[in-house]
C-alpha positions as CSV (number, residue, x, y, z in Angstrom):
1,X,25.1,34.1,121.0
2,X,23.1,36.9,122.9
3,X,23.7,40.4,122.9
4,X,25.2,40.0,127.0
5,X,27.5,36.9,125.6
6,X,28.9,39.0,122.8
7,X,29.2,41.9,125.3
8,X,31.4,39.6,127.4
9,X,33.7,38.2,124.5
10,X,34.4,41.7,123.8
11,X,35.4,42.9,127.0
12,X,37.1,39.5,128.0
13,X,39.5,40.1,124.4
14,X,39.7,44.3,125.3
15,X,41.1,43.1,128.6
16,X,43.4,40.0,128.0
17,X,46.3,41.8,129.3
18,X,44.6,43.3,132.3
19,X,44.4,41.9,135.2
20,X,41.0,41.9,137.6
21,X,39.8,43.4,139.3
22,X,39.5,46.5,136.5
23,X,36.6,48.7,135.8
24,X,36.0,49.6,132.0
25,X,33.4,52.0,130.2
26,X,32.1,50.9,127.0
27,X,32.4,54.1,125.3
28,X,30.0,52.8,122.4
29,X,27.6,52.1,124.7
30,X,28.3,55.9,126.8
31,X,27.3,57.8,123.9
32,X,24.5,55.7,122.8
33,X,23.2,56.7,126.1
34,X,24.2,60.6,125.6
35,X,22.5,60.5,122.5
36,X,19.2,59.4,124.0
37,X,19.5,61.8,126.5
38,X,19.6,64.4,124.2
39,X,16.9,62.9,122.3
40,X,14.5,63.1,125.0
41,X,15.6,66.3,126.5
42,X,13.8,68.0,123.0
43,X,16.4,70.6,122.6
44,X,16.5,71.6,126.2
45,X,20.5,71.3,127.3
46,X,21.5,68.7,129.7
47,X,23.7,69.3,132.7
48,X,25.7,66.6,133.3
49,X,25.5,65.5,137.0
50,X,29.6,65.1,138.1
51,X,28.4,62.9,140.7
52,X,27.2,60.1,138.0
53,X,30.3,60.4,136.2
54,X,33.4,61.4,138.6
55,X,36.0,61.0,136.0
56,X,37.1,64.3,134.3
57,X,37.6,63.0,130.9
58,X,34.6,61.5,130.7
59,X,32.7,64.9,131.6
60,X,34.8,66.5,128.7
61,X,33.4,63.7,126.5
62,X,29.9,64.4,127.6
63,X,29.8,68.1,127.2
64,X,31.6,67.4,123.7
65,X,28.4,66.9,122.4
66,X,26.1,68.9,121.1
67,X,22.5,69.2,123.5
68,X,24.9,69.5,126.4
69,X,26.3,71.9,128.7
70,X,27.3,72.7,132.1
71,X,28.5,70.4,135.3
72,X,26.3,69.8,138.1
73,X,28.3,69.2,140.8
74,X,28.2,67.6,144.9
75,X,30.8,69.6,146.7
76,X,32.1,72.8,146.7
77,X,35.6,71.8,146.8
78,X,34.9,69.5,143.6
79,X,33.4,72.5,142.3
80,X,36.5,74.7,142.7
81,X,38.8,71.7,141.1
82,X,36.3,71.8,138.0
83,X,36.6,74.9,137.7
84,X,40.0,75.5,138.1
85,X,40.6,72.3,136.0
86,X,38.6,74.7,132.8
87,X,35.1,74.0,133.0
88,X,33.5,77.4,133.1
89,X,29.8,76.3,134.2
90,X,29.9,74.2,137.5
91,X,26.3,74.4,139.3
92,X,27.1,72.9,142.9
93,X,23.4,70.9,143.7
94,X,23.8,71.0,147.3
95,X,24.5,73.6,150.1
96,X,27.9,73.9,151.5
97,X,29.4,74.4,154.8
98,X,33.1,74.5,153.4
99,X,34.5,77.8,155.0
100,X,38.0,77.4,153.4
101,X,36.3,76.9,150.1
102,X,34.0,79.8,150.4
103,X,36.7,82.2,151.0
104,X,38.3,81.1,148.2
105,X,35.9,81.3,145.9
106,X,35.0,84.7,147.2
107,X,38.9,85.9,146.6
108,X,39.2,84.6,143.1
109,X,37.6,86.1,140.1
110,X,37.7,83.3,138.0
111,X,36.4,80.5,140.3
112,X,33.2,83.6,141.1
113,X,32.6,83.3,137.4
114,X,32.4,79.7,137.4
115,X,31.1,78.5,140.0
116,X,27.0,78.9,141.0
117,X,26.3,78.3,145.2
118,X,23.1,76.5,146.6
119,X,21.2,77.9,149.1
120,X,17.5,77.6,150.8
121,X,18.1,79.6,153.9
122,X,18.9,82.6,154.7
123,X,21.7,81.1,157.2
124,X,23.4,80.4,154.0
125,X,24.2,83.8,153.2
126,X,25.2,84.8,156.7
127,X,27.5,81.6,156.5
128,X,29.1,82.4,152.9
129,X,30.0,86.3,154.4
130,X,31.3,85.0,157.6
131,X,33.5,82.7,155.3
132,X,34.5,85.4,152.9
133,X,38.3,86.1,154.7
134,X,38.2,89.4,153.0
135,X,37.1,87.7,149.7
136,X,34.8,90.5,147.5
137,X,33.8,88.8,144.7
138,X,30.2,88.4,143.8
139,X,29.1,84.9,144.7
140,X,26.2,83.4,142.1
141,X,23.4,81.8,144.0
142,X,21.1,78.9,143.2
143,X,17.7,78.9,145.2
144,X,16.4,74.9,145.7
145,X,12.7,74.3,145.2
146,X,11.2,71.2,147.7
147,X,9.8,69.1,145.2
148,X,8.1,65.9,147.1
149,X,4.4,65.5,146.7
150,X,2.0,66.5,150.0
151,X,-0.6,64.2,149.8
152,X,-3.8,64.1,152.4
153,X,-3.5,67.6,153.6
154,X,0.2,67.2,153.9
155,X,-0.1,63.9,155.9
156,X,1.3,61.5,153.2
157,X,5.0,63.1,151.9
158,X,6.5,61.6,149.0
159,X,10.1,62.7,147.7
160,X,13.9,63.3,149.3
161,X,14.1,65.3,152.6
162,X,16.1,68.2,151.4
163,X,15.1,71.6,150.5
164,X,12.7,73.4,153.2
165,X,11.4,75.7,150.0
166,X,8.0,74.9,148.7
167,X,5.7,77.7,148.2
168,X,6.3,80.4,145.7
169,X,6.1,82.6,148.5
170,X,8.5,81.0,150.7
171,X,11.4,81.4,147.4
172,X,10.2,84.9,146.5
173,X,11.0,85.5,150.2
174,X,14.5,84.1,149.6
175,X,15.0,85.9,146.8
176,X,14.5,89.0,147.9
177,X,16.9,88.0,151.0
178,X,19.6,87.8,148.0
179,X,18.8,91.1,146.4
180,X,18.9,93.0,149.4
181,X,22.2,91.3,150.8
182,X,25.6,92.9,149.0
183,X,28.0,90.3,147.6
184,X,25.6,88.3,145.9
185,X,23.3,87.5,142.7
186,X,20.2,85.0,142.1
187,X,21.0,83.2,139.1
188,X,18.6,79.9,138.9
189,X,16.4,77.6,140.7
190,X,17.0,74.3,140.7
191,X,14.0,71.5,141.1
192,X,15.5,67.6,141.5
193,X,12.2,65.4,141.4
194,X,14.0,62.6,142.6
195,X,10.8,60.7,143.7
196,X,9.7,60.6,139.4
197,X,13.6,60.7,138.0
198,X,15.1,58.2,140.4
199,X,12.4,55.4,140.9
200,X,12.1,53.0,138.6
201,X,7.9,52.1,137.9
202,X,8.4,48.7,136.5
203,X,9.9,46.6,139.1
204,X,10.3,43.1,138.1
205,X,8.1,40.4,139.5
206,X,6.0,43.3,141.2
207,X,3.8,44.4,138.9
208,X,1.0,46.0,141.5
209,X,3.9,48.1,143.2
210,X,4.8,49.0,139.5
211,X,1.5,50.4,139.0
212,X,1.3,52.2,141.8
213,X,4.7,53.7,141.4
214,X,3.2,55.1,138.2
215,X,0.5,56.3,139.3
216,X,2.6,58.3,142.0
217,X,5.0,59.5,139.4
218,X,1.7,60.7,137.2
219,X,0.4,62.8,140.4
220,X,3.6,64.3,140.9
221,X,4.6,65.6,137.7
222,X,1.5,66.9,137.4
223,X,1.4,69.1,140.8
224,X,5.0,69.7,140.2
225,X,4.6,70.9,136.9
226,X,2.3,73.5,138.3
227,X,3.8,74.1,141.4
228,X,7.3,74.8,139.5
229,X,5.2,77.3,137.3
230,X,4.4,79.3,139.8
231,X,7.5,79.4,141.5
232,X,9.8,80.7,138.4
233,X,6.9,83.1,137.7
234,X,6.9,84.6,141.6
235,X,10.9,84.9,142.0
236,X,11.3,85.8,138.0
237,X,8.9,89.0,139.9
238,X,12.2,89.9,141.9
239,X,15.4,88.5,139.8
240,X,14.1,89.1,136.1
241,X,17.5,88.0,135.1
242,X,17.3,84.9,136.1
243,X,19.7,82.8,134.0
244,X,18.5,79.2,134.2
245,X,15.5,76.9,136.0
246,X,17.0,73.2,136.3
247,X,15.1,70.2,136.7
248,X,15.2,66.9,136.2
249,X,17.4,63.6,136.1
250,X,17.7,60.5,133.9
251,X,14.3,58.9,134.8
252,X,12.4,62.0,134.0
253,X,14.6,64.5,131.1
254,X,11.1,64.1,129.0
255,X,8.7,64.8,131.1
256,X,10.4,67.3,132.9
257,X,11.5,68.7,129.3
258,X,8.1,69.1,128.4
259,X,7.8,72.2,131.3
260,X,7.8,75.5,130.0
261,X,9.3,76.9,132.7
262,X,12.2,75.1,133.2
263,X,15.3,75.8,130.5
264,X,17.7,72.9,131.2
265,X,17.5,69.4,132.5
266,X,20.2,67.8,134.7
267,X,21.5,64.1,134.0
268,X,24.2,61.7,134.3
269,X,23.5,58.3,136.0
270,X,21.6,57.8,132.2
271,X,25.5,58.2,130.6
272,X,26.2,55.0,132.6
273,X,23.0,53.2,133.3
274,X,23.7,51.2,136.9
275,X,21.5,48.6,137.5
276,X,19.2,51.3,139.6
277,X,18.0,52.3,136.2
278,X,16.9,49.0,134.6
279,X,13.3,49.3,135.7
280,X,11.9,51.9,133.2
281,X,9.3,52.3,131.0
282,X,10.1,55.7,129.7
283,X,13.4,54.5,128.9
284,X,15.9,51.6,127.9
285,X,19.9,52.5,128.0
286,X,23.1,50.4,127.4
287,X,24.9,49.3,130.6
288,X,28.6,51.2,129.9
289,X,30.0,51.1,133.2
290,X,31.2,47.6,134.7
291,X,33.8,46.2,136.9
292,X,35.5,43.3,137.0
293,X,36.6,40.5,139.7
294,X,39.2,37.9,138.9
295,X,38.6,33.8,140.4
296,X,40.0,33.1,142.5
297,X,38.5,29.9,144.1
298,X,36.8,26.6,142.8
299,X,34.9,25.6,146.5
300,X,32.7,23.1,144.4
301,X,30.7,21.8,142.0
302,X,28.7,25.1,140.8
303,X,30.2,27.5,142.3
304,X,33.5,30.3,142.3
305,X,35.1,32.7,144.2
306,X,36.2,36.0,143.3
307,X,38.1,38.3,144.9
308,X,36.7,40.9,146.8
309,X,33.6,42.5,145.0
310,X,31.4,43.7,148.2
311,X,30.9,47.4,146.9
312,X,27.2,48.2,148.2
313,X,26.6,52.3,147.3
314,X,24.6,54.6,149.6
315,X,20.7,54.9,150.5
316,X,18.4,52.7,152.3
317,X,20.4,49.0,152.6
318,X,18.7,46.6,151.0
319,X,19.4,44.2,148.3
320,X,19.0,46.9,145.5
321,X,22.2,48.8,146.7
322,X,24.7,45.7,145.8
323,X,26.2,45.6,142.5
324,X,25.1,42.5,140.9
325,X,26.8,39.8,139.1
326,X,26.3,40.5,135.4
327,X,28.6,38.4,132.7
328,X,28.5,35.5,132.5
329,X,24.7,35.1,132.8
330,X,23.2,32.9,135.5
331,X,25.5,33.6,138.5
332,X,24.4,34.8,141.5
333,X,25.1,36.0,145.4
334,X,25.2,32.9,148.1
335,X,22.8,33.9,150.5
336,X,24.4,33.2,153.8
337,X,27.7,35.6,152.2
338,X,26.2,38.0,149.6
339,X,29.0,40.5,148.1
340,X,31.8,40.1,150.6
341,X,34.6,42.7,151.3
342,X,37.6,40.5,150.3
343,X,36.0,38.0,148.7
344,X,32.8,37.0,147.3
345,X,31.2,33.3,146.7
346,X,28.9,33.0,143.5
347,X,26.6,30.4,142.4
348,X,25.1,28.8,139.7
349,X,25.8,26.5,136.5
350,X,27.9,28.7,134.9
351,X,30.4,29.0,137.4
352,X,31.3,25.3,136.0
353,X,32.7,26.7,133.4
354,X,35.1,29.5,134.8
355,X,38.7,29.2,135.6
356,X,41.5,30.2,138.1
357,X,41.8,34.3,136.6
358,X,39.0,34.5,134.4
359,X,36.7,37.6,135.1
360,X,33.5,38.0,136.1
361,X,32.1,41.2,135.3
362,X,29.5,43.1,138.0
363,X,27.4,46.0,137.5
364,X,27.1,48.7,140.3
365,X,23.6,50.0,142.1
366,X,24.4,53.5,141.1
367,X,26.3,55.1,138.7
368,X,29.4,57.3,140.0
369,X,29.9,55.5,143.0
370,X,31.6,53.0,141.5
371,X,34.8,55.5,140.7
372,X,35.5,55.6,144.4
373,X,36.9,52.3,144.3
374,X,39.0,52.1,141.6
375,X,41.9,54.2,140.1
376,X,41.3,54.2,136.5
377,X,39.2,53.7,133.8
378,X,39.7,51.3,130.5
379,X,37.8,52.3,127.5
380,X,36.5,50.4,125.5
381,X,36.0,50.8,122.2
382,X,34.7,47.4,119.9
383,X,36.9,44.5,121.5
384,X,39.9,46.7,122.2
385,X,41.0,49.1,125.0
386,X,41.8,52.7,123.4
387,X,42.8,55.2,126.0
388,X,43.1,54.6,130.1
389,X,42.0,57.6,132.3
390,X,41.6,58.7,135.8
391,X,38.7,58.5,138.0
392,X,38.4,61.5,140.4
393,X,39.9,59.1,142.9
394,X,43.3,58.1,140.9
395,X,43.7,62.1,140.4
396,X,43.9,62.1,144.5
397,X,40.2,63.3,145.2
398,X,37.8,62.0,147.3
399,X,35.5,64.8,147.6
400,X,32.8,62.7,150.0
């Protein structure tokens, strides 16, 4: 029996008694992965990214262990519920425009405390004061560093449109913009290198796209490596308390680790390991999150139907984004339907050998995602289910 086929004995016994469809986390597998996170962060802690994970009692299971520490979060209003909820460290990774959230976090102490803002524009502050409603508390700022790689003069960009930061100038600037404005203190930087951490380099059945993706991901960690250098040393100039420099994400916690200059590494899709993340070569994790979809259909020889199933996540479409099926081996999409919204036809020879209500178990593009489409989570533990828990969606949140 392979590893997968003894995989899907154990979750098909853990789940007798549910019924499809039913997403599960293989709690074995989730801390195999936290424990090689922590491995190759070198003693530099890991903020878990709430995005990744989206269910609370699995980010209480992360930051159980040690080389861990601190939530990095997507909205501000998430941020507030983590916070208020007891986690005392809740980075939010992108800039807000959340007035009602603002002035709440201005007007409580404890949420100030907790709670650290993202900004790369000096609109932000003017936005956050406008928002205050009377709110005084001092509001903790993040400052984003732009991260891509410029290449040809600038005529070649490589990396995720998002912070307008580049030059240690430019966030000295900023920073000084912070110190001079009342109501507000520089904590960190934060540096997401999606473009090395988020692209896989060994694509299968591509092997000269592979290569060039490595040699990509080589040129950017070194200028960024540099670059990032420089940065922390020019605003460290004007906020010498500078609590923290984040960087990072699954693909890259070693190399980034390796920086000097930056003193924690964020993380969390690696906790799960979607099927985004199977084309490594820095890494190999344990798939932990997976759904199931019940039969539902017998159209013919070699083939089934399940029930619904059609749960693409976000970025450029393309086959990458669609979960894919994953036990039992051999199955795959129909061309002419791929994952469908209510239900989804799948083919090859081991459909022969399912049944009306047996499961077949998919695993998403990305990690977190998942969670907005189901309730709760069974976890698995060996070949039994040993606790149920909420998803941020079955505690009544959809933040996005």
């Amino acid at each position: 029996m392979t590893v997968r086929a003894a995989d899907r004995a154990r979750y098909d016994r853990a789940t007798a008694d549910l019924d499809a469809p039913v997403a599960i986390v293989d709690l074995d597998a989730f801390d195999a992965n936290a424990t090689d996170l922590v491995h190759r962060a070198g003693g530099k802690p890991i903020r878990v990214a709430s995005k990744s994970v989206r269910c609370r009692a699995l980010l209480e299971r992360a930051l159980a262990r040690d080389g861990f520490a601190g939530i990095m979060s997507f909205t501000l209003a998430e941020s507030l519920w983590l916070a208020r909820s007891g986690f005392e460290d809740v980075l939010l990774a992108y800039p807000s425009a959340d007035r009602a959230a603002y002035a709440e976090l201005a007007g409580d102490p404890k949420l100030a405390a907790a709670v650290t803002v993202m900004i790369d524009d000096p609109a932000h502050l003017r936005f956050i004061d406008a928002a205050r409603d009377g709110g005084r508390e001092e509001v903790r700022v993040c400052l984003e560093l732009d991260t891509s790689l410029r290449l040809f003069g600038g005529r070649v960009r490589i990396g995720a449109l998002r912070s307008p930061l580049r030059s240690p100038a430019q966030l000295a600037d900023l920073a000084r913009s912070v110190a001079r404005t009342p109501g507000f203190r520089l904590v960190g930087i934060m540096a997401y290198e999606g473009h090395v951490a988020g692209v896989g380099d060994a694509v299968a059945g591509r092997p000269l796209r592979s290569r060039a993706i490595r040699l990509m991901q080589a040129t950017a960690r070194r200028e960024l490596a540099v670059r990032r250098a420089e940065v922390v040393r020019a605003v460290r100039a004007v906020a010498p308390d500078l609590e923290f420099v984040n960087g990072g994400g699954t693909g890259s916690v070693q190399h980034t680790a390796a920086e000097d200059a930056v003193t924690e590494i964020a993380a969390g899709s690696g906790l799960y390991v979607p099927r985004l993340f199977d084309n490594y070569t820095s890494f190999s994790g344990r798939p932990a999150a997976l759904f199931a979809q019940p039969v539902v259909r017998r159209p013919g020889v070699g083939v089934v139907t399940v029930l619904g199933g059609g749960y693409p996540a976000s970025g450029a479409a393309g086959a990458d984004r669609l979960p894919v099926p994953y036990l039992p081996e051999g199955l795959r999409y129909d061309p002419q339907e791929g994952a469908g919204e209510v239900q989804t036809p799948l083919i090859g020879s081991p459909a022969d050998d399912l049944l009306i209500g047996d499961k077949v178990w998919f695993r998403h593009a990305k990690a977190g995602e998942l969670c907005e489409r189901f309730d709760e989570l069974a976890l698995i533990e060996g070949d039994r289910v040993t606790a149920t828990v909420p998803t941020y969606r079955g505690e009544g949140h959809t933040f996005l």
